[in-house]
N, CA, C and O atoms as CSV, one atom per row, in Angstrom:
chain,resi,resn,atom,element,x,y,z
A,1,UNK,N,N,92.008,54.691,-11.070
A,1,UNK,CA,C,91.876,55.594,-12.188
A,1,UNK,C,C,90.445,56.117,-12.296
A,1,UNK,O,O,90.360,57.264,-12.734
A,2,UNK,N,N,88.952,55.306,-11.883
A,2,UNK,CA,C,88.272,55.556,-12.045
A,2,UNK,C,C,87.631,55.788,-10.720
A,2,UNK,O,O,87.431,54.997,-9.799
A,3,UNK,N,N,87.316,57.232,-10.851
A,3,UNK,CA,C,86.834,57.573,-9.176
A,3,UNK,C,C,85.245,57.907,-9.030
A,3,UNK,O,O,84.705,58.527,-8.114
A,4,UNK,N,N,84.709,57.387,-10.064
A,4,UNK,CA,C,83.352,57.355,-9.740
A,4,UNK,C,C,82.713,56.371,-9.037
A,4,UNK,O,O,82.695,55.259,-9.566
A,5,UNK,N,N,82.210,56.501,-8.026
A,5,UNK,CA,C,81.538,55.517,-7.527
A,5,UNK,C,C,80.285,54.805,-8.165
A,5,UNK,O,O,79.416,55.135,-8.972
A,6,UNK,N,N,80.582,53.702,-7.450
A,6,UNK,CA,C,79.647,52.326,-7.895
A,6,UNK,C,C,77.973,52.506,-7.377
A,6,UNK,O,O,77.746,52.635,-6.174
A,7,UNK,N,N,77.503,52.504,-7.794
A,7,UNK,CA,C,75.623,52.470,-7.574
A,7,UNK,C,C,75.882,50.672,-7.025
A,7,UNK,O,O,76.585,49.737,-7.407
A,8,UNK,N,N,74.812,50.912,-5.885
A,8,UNK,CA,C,74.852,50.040,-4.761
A,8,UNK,C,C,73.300,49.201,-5.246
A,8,UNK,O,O,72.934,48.074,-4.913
A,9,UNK,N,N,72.577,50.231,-6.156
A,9,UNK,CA,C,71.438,49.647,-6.362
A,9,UNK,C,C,71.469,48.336,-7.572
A,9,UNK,O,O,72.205,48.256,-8.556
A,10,UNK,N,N,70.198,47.187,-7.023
A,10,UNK,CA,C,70.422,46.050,-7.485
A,10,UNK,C,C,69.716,46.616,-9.286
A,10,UNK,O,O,69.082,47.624,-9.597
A,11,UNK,N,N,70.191,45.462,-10.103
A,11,UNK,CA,C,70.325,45.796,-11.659
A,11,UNK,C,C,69.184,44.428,-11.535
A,11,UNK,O,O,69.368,43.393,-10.894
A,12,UNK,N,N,67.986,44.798,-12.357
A,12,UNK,CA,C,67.281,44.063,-12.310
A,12,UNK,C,C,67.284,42.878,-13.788
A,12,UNK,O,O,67.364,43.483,-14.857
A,13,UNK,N,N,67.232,41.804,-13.874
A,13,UNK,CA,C,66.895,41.035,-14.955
A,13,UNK,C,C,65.555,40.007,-15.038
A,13,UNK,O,O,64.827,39.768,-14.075
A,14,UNK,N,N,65.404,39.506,-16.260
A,14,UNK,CA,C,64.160,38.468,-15.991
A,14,UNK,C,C,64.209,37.753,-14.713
A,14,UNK,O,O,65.200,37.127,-14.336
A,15,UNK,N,N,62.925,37.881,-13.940
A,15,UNK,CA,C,62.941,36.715,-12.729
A,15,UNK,C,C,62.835,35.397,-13.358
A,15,UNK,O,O,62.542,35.267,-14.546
A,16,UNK,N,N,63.026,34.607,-12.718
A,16,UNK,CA,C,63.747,33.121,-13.376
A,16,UNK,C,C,63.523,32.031,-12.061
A,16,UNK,O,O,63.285,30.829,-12.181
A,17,UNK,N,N,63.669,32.812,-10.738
A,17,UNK,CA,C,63.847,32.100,-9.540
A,17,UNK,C,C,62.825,32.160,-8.722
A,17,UNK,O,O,61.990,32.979,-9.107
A,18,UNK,N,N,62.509,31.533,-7.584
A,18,UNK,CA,C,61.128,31.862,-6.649
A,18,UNK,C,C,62.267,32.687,-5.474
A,18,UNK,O,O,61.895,33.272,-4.457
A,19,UNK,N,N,63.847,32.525,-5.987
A,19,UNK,CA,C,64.634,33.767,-4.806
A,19,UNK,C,C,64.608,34.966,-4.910
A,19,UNK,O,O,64.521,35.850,-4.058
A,20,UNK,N,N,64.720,35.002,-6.473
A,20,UNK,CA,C,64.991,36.493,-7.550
A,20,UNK,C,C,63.703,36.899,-7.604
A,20,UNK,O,O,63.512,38.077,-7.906
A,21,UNK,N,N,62.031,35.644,-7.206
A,21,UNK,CA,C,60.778,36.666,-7.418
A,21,UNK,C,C,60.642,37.112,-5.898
A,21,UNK,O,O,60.011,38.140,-5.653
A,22,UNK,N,N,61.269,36.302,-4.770
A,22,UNK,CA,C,61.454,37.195,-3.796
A,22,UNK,C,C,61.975,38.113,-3.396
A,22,UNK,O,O,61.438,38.834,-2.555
A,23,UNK,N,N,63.214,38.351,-3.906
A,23,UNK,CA,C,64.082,39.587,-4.010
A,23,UNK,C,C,63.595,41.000,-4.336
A,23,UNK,O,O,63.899,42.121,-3.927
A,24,UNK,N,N,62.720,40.518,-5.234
A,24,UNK,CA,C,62.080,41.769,-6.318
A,24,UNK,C,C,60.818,42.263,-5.618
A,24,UNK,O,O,60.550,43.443,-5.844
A,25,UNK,N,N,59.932,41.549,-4.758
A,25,UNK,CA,C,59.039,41.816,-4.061
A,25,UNK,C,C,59.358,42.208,-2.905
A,25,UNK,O,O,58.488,43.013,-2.574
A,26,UNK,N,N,60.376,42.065,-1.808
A,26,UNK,CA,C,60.737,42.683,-1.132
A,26,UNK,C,C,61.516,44.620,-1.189
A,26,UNK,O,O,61.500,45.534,-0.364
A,27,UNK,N,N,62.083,44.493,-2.561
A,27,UNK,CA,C,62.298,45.889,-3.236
A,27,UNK,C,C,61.066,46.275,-3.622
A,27,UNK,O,O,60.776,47.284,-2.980
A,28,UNK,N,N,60.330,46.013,-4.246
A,28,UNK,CA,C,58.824,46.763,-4.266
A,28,UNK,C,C,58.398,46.774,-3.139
A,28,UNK,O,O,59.240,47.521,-2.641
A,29,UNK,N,N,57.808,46.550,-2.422
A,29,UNK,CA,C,57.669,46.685,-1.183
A,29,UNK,C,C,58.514,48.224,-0.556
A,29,UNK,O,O,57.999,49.289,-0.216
A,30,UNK,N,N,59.842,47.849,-0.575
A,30,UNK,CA,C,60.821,48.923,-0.141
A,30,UNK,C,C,60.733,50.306,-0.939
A,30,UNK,O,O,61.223,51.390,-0.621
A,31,UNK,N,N,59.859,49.918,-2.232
A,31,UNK,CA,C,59.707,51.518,-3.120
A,31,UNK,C,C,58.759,51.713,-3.553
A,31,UNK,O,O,58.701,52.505,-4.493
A,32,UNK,N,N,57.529,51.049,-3.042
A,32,UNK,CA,C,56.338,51.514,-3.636
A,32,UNK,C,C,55.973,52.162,-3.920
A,32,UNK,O,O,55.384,52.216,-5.000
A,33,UNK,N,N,56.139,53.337,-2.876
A,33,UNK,CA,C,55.792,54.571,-2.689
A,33,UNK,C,C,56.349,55.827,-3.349
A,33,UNK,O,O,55.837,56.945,-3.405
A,34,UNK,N,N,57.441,55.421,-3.807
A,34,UNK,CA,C,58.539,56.234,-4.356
A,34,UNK,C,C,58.142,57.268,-5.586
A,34,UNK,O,O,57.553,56.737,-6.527
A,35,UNK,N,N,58.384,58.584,-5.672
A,35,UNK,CA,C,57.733,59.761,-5.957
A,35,UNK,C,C,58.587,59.591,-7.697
A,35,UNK,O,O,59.729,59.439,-8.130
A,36,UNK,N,N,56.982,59.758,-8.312
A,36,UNK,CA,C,56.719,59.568,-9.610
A,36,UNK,C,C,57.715,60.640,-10.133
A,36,UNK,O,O,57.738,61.779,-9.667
A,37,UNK,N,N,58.751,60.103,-11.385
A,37,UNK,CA,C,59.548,60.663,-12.320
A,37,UNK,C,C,61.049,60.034,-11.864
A,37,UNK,O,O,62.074,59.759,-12.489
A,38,UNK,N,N,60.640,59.952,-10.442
A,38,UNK,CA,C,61.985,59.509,-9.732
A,38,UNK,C,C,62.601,58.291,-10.087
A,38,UNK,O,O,61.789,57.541,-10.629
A,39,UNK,N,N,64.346,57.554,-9.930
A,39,UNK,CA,C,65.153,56.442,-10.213
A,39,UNK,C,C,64.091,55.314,-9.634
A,39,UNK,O,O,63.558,54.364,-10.208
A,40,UNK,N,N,63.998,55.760,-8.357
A,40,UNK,CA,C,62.973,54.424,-7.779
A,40,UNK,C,C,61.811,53.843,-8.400
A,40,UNK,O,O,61.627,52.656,-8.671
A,41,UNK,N,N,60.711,55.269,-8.677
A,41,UNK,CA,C,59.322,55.091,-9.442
A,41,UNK,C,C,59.786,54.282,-10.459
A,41,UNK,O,O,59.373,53.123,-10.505
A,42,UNK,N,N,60.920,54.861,-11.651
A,42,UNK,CA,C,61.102,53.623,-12.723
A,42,UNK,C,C,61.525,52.590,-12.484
A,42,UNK,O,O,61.020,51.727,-13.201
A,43,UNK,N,N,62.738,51.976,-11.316
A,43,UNK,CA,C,62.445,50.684,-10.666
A,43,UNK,C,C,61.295,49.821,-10.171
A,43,UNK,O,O,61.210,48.598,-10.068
A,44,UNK,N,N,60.320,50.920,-9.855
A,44,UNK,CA,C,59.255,50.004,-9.113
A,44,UNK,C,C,58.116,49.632,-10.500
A,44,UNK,O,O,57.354,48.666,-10.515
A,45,UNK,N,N,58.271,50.811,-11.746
A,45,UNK,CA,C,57.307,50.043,-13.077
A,45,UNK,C,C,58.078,48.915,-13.643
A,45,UNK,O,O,57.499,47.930,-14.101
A,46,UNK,N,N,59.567,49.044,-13.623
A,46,UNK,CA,C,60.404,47.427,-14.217
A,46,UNK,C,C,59.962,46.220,-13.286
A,46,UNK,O,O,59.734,45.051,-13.596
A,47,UNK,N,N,59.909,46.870,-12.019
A,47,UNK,CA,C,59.626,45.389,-10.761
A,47,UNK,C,C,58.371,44.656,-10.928
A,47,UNK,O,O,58.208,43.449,-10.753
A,48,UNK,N,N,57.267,45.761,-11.385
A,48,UNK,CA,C,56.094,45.438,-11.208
A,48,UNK,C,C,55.317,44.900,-12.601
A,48,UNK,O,O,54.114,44.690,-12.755
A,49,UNK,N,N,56.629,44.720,-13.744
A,49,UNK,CA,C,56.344,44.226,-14.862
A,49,UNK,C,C,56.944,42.836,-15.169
A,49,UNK,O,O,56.425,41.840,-15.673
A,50,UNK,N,N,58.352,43.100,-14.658
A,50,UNK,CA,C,58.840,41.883,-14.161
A,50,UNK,C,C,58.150,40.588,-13.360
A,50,UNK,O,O,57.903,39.455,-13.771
A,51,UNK,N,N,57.932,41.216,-12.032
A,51,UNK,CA,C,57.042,40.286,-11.025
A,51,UNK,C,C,55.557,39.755,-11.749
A,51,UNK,O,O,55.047,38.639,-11.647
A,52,UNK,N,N,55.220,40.555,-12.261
A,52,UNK,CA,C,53.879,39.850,-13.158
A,52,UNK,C,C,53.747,39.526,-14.520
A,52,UNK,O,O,52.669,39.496,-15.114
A,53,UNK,N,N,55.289,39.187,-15.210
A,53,UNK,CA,C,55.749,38.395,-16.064
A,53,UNK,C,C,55.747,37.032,-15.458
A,53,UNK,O,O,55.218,36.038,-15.954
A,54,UNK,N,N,56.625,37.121,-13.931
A,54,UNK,CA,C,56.917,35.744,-13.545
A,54,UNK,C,C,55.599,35.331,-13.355
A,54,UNK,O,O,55.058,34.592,-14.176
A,55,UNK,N,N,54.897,35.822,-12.133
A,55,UNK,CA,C,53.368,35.229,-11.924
A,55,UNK,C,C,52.570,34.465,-13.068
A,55,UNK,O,O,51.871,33.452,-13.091
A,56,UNK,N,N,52.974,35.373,-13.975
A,56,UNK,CA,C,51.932,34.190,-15.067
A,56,UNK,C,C,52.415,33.205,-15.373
A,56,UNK,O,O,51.816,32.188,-15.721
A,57,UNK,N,N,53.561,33.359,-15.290
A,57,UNK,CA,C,54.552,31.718,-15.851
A,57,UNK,C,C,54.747,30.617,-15.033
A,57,UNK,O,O,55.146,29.497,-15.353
A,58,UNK,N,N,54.356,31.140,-13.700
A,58,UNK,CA,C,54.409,30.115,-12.776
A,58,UNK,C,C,52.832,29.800,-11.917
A,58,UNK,O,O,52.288,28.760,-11.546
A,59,UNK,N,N,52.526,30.991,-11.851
A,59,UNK,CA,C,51.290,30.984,-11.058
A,59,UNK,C,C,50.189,30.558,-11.562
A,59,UNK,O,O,49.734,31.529,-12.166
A,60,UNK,N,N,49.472,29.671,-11.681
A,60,UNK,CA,C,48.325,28.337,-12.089
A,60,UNK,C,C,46.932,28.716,-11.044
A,60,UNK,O,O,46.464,27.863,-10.289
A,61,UNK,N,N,46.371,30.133,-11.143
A,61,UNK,CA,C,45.135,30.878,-10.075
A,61,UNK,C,C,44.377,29.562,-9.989
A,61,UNK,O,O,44.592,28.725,-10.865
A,62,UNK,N,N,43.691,29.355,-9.217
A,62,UNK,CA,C,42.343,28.049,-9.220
A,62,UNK,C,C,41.365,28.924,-10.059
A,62,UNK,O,O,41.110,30.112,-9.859
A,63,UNK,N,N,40.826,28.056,-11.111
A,63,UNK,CA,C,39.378,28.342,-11.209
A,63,UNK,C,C,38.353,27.967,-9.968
A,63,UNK,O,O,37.816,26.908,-9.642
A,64,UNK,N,N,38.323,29.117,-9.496
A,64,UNK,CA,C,36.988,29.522,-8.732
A,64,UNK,C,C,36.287,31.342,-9.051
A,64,UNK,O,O,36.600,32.353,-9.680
A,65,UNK,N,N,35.096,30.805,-8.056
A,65,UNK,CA,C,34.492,32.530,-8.416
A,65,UNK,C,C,35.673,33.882,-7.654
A,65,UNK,O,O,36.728,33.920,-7.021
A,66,UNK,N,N,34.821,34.674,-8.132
A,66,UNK,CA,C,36.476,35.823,-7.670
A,66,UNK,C,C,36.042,36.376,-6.231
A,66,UNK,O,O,36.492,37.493,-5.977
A,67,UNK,N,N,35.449,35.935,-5.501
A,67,UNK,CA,C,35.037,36.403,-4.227
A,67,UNK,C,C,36.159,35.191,-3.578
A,67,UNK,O,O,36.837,35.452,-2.584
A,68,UNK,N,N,36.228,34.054,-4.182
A,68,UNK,CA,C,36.271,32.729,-2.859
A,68,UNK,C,C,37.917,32.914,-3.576
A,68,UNK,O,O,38.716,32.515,-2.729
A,69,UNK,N,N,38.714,33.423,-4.949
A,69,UNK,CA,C,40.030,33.838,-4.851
A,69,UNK,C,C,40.480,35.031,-4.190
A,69,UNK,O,O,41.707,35.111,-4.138
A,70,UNK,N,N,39.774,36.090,-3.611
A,70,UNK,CA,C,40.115,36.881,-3.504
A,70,UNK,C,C,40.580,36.451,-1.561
A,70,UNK,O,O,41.578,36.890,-0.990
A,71,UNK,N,N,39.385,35.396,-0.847
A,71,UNK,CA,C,40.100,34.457,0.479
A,71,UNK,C,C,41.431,33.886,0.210
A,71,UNK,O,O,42.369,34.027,0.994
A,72,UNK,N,N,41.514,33.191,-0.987
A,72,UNK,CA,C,42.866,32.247,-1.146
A,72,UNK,C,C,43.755,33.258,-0.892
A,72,UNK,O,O,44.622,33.211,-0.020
A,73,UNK,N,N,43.553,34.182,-1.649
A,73,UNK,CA,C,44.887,35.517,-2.032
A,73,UNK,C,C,44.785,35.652,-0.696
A,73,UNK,O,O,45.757,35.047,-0.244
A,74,UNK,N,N,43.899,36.291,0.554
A,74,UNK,CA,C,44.347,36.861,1.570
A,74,UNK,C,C,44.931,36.067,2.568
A,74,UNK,O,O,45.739,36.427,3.424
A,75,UNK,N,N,44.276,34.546,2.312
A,75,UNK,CA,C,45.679,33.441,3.429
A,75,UNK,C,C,46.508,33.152,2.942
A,75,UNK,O,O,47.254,32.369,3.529
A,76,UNK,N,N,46.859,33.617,1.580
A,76,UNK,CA,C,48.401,33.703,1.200
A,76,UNK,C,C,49.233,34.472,1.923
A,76,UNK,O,O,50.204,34.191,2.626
A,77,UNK,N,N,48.590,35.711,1.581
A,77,UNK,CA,C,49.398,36.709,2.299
A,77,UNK,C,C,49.248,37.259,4.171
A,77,UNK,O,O,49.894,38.088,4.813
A,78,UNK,N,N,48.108,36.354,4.555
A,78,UNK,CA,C,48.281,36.244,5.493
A,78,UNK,C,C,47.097,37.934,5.863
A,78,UNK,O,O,47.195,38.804,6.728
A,79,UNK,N,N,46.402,37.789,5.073
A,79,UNK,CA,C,45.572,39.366,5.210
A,79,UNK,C,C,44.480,38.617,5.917
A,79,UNK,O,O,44.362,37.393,5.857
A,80,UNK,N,N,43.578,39.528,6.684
A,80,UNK,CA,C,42.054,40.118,7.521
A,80,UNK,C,C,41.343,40.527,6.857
A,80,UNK,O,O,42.016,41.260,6.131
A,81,UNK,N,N,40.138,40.594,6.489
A,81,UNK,CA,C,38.818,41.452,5.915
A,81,UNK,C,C,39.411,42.664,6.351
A,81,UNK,O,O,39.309,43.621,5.583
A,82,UNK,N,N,40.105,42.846,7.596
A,82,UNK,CA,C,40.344,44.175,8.104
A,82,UNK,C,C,41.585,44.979,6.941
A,82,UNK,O,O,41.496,46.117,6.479
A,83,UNK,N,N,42.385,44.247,6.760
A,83,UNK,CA,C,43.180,44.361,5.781
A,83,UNK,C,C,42.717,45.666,4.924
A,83,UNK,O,O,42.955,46.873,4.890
A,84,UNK,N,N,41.525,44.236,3.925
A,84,UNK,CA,C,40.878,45.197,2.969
A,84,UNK,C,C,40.021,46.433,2.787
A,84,UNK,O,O,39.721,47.177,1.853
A,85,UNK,N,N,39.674,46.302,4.481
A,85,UNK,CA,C,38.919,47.385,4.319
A,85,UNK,C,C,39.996,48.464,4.803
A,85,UNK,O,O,39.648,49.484,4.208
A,86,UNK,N,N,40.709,48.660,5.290
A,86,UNK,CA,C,41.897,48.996,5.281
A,86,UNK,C,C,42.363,50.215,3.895
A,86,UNK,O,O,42.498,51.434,3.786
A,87,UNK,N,N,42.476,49.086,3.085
A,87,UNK,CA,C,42.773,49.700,1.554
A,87,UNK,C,C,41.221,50.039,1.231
A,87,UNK,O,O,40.945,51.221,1.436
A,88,UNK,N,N,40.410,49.423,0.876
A,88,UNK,CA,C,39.071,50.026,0.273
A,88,UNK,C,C,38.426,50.690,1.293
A,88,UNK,O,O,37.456,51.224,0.756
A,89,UNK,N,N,38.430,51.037,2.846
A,89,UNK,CA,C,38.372,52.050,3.291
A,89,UNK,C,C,36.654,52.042,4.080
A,89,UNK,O,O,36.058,52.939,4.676
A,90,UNK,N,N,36.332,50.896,3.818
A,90,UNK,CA,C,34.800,50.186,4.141
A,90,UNK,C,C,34.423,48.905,4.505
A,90,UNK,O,O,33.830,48.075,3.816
A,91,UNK,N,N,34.984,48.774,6.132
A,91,UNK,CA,C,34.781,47.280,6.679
A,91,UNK,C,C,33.352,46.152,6.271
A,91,UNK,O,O,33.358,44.930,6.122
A,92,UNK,N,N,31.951,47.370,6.156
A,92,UNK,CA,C,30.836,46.639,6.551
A,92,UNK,C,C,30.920,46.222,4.688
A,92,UNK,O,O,30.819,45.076,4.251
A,93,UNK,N,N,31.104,47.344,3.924
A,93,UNK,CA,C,31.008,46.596,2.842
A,93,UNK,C,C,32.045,45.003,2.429
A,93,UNK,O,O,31.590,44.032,1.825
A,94,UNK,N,N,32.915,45.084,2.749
A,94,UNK,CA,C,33.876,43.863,2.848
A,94,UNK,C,C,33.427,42.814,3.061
A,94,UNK,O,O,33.778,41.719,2.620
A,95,UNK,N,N,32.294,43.185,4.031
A,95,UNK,CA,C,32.074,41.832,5.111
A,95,UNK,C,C,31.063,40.904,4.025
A,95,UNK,O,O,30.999,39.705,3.752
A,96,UNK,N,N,30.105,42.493,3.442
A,96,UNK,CA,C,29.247,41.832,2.542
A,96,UNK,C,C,29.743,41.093,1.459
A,96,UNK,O,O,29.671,39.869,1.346
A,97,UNK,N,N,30.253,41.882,0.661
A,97,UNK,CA,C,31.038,40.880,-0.801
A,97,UNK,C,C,31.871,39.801,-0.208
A,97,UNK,O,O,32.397,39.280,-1.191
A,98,UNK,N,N,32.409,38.984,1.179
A,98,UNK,CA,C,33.322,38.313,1.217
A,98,UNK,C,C,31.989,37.179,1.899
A,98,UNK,O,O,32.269,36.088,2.396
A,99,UNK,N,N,30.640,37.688,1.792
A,99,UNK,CA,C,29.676,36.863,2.642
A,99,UNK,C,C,28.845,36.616,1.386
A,99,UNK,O,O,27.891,35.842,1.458
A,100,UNK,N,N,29.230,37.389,-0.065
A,100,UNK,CA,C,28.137,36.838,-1.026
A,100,UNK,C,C,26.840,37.679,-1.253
A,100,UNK,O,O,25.925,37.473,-2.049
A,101,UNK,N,N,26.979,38.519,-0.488
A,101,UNK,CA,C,25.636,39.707,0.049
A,101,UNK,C,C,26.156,41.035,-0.887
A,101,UNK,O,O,25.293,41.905,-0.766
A,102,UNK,N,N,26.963,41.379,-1.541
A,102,UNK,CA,C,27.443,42.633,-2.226
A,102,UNK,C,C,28.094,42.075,-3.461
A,102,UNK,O,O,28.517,40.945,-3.216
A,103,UNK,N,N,28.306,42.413,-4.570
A,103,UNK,CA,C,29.236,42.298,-5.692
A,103,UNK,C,C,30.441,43.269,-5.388
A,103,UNK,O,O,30.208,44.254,-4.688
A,104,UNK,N,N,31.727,43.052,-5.875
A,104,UNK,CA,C,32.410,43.428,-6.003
A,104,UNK,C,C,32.351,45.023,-6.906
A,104,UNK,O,O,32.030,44.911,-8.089
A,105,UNK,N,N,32.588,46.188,-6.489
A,105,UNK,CA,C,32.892,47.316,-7.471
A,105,UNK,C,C,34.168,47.130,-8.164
A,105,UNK,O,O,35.058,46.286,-8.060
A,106,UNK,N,N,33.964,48.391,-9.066
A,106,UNK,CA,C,35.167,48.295,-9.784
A,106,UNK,C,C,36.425,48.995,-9.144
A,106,UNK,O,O,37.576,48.791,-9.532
A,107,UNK,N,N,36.071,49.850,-8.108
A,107,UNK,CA,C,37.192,50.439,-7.273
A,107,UNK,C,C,37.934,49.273,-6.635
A,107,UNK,O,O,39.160,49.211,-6.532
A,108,UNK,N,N,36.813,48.090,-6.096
A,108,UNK,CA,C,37.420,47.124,-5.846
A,108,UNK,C,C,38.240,46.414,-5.953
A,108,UNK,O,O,39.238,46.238,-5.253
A,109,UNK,N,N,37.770,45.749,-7.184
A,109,UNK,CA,C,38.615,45.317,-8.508
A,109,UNK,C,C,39.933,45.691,-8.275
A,109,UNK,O,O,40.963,45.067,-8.019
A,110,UNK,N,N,39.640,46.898,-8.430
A,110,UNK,CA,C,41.010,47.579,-8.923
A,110,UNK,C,C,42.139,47.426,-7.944
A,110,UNK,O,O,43.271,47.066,-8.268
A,111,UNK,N,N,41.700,47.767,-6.546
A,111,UNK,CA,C,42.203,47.745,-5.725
A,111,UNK,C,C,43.098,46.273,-4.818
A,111,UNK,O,O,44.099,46.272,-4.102
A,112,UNK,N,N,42.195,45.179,-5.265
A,112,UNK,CA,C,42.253,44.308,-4.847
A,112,UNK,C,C,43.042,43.280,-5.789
A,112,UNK,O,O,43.547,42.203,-5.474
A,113,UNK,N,N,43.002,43.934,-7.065
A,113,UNK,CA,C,43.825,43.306,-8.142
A,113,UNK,C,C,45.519,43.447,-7.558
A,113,UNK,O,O,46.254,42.460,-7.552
A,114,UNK,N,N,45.942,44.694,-7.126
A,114,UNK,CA,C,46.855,45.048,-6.688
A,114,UNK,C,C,47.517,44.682,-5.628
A,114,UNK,O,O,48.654,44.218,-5.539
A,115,UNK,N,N,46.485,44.995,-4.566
A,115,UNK,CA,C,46.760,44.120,-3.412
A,115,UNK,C,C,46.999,42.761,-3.294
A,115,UNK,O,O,47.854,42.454,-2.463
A,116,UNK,N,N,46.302,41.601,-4.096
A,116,UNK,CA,C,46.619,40.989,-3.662
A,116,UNK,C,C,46.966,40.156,-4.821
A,116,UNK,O,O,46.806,38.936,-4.852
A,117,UNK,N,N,47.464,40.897,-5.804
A,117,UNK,CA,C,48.426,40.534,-6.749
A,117,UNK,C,C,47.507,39.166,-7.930
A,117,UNK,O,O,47.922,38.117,-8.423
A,118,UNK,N,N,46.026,39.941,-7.998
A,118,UNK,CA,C,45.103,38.941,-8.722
A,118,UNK,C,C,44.617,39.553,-10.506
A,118,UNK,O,O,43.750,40.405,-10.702
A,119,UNK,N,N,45.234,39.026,-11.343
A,119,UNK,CA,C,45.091,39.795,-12.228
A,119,UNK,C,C,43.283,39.990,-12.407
A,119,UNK,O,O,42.626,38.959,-12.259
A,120,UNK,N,N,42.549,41.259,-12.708
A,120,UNK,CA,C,41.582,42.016,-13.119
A,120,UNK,C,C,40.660,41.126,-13.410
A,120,UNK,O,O,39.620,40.982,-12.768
A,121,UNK,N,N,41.009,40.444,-14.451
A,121,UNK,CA,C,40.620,39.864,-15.603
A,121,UNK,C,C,39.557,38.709,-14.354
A,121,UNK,O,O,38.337,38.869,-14.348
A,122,UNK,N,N,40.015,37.952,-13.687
A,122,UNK,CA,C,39.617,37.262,-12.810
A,122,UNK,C,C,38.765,37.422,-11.897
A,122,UNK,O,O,38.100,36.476,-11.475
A,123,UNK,N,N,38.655,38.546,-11.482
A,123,UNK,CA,C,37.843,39.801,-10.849
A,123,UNK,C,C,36.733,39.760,-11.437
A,123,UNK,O,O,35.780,39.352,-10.773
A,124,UNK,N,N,36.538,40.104,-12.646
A,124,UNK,CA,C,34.885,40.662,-13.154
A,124,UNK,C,C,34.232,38.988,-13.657
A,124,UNK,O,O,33.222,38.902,-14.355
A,125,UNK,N,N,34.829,38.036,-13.276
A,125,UNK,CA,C,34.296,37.161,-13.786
A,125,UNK,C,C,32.971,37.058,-13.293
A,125,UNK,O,O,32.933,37.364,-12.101
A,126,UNK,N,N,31.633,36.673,-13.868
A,126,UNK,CA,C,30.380,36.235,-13.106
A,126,UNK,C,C,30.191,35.304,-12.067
A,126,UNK,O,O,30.496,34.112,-12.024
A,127,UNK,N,N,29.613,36.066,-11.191
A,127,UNK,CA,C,29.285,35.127,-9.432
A,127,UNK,C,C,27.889,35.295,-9.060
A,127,UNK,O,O,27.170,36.249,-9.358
A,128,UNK,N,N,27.528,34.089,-8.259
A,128,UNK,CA,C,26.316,34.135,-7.768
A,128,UNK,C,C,25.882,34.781,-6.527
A,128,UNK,O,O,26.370,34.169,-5.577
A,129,UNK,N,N,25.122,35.825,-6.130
A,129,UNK,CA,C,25.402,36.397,-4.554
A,129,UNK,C,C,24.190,35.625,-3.914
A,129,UNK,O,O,23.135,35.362,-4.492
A,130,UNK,N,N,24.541,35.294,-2.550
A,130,UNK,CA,C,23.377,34.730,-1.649
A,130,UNK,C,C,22.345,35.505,-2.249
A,130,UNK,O,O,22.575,36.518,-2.909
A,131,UNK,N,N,20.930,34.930,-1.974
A,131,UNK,CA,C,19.473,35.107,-1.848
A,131,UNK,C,C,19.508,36.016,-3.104
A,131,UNK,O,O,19.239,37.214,-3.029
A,132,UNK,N,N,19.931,35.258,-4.528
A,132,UNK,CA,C,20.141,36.014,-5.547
A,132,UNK,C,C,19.951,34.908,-6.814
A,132,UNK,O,O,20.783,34.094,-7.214
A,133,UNK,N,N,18.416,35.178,-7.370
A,133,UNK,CA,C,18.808,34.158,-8.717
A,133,UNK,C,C,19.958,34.500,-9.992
A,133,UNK,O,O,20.302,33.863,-10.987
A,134,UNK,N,N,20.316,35.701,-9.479
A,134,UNK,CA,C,21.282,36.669,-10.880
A,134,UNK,C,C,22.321,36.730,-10.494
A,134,UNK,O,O,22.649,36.993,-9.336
A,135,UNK,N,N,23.388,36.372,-11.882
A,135,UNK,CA,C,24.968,36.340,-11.558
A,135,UNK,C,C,24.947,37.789,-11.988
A,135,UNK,O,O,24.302,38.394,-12.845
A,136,UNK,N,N,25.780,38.111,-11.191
A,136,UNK,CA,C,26.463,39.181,-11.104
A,136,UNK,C,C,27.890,39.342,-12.672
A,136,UNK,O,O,28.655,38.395,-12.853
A,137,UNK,N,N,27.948,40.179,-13.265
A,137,UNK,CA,C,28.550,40.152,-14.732
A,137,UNK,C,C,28.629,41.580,-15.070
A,137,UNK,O,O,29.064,41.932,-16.167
């Protein structure tokens, strides 16, 4: 009787599971990119509100400085300095902020919040850089 077809696309609810926060990250992943106004784009702002609902509820960051989380985050995911410079688009600077020799920018920040899924907030915290009596703040 009813000849409309069924939408194949998954119906998202609270993540709850470490299957369902994998599920949801593999679909972001699959729509990141997906062109703003579009069904997908509003899937990928529910995914990406969702997924960092769960993160906080489960995810326990180490207190450390945000240079030596921003290593943890990349052998999580299995990233290279090359990675980042990659996304921020500037190997030699990388090398410096991941050696203690540069502070982090805020393009950084920004960038790296995303990437590697580190909330902001954690980011601007104050660090000490080599051959530097001044935290960085």
């Amino acid at each position: 009787m009813n000849s409309i077809k069924m939408s194949t696309k998954p119906q998202w609810f609270l993540i709850e599971t470490e299957q369902e926060y994998n599920a949801a990250i593999v679909r972001y992943e699959e729509i990141k990119r997906a062109s703003k106004g579009s069904a997908e784009h509003k899937e990928k702002l529910l995914l990406v509100h969702l997924i960092s609902e769960y993160e906080k509820s489960i995810v326990e960051l180490p207190e450390v400085d945000p240079v030596e989380l921003i290593k943890i985050r990349m052998e999580d995911f299995g990233y290279k300095s090359a990675d980042l410079a990659k996304e921020y688009g500037d190997k030699g600077t990388i090398s410096k902020v991941l050696s203690y020799k540069q502070a982090l920018s805020l393009t950084m920040i920004r960038k790296f919040s995303e990437m590697l899924r580190i909330p902001a907030e954690s980011l601007i915290k104050p660090y000490e850089l080599k051959n530097s009596a001044a935290a960085i703040s």
